[in-house]
ZAMIGU-792192 format. One line per field, with one value per residue (C-alpha): z, x, y; residue in three letters. Coordinates in pm, 1 decimal, m for minus. Layout:
w: [Z ...] .
u: [X ...] .
v: [Y ...] .
rest: [ALA ...] .
END
This chain:
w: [1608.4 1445.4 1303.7 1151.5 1346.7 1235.0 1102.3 990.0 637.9 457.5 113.4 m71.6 m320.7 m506.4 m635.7 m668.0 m876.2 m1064.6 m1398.3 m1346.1 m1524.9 m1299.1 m971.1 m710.3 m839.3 m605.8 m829.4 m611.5 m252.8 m485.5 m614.5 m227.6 m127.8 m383.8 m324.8 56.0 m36.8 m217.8 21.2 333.7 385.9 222.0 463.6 810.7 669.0 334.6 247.8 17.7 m160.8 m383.2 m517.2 m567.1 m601.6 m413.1 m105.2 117.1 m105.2 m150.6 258.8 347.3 73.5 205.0 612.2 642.7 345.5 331.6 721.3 650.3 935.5 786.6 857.0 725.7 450.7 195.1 77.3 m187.2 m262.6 m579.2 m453.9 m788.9 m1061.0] .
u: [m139.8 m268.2 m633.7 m883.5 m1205.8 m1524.8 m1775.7 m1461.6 m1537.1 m1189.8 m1116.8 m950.4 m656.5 m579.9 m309.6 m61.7 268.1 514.4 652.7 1040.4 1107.2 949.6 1060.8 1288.5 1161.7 879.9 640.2 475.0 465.9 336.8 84.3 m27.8 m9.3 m271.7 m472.3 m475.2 m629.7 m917.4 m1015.0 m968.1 m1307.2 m1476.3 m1294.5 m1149.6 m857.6 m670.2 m552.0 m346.3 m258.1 18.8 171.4 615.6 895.4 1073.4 909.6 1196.8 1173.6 803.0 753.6 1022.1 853.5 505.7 572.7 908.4 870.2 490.7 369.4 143.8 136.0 160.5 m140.0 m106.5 96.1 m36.3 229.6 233.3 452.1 421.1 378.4 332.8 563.1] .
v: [m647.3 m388.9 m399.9 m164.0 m112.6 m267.3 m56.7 227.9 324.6 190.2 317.5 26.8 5.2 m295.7 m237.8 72.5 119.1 289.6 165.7 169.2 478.1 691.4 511.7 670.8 1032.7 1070.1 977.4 712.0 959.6 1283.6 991.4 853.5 1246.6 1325.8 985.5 1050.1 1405.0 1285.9 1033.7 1226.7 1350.7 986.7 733.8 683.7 444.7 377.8 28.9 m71.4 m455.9 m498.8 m763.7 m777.9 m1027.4 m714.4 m691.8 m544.9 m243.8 m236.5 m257.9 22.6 225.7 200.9 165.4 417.7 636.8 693.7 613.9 298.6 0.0 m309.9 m513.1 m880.0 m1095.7 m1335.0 m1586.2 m1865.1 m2154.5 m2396.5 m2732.1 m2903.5 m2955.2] .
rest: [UNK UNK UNK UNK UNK UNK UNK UNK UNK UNK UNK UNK UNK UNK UNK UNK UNK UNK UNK UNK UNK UNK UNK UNK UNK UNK UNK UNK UNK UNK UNK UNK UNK UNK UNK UNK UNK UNK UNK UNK UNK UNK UNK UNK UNK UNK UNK UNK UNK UNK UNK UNK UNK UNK UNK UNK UNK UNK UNK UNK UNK UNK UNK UNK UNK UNK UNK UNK UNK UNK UNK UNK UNK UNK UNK UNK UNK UNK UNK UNK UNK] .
END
């Protein structure tokens, strides 16, 4: 499993996207490129939570595409009418 090391100093995204306009254009990796830049020389690790109904997309994009390890899932399921 992979984990981040205690006392790293983590730079923390909530929440990253691309309005569906701009999407498949590069737009989102010229976005993390330029993120990653800045924070290079502030932090050890980048993290990253964002919320989709397309996950299968959203975890190719960030893992194949842009080189992030996934780290953990949080799922939900309605149990009240």
């Amino acid at each position: 499993m992979a984990t981040i090391p205690n006392n790293s100093r983590t730079f923390e995204i909530e929440e990253m996207y691309v309005t569906k306009t701009y999407r498949s254009k590069g737009v989102g990796q010229k976005l993390f490129r330029t993120l990653k830049k800045f924070v290079r020389e502030k932090a050890e690790y980048l993290t990253l939570s964002t919320a989709t109904k397309n996950y299968q997309r959203v975890l190719h994009f960030y893992i194949e595409e842009l080189g992030m390890t996934f780290w953990y899932a949080r799922l939900f399921k309605k149990i009240h009418q």
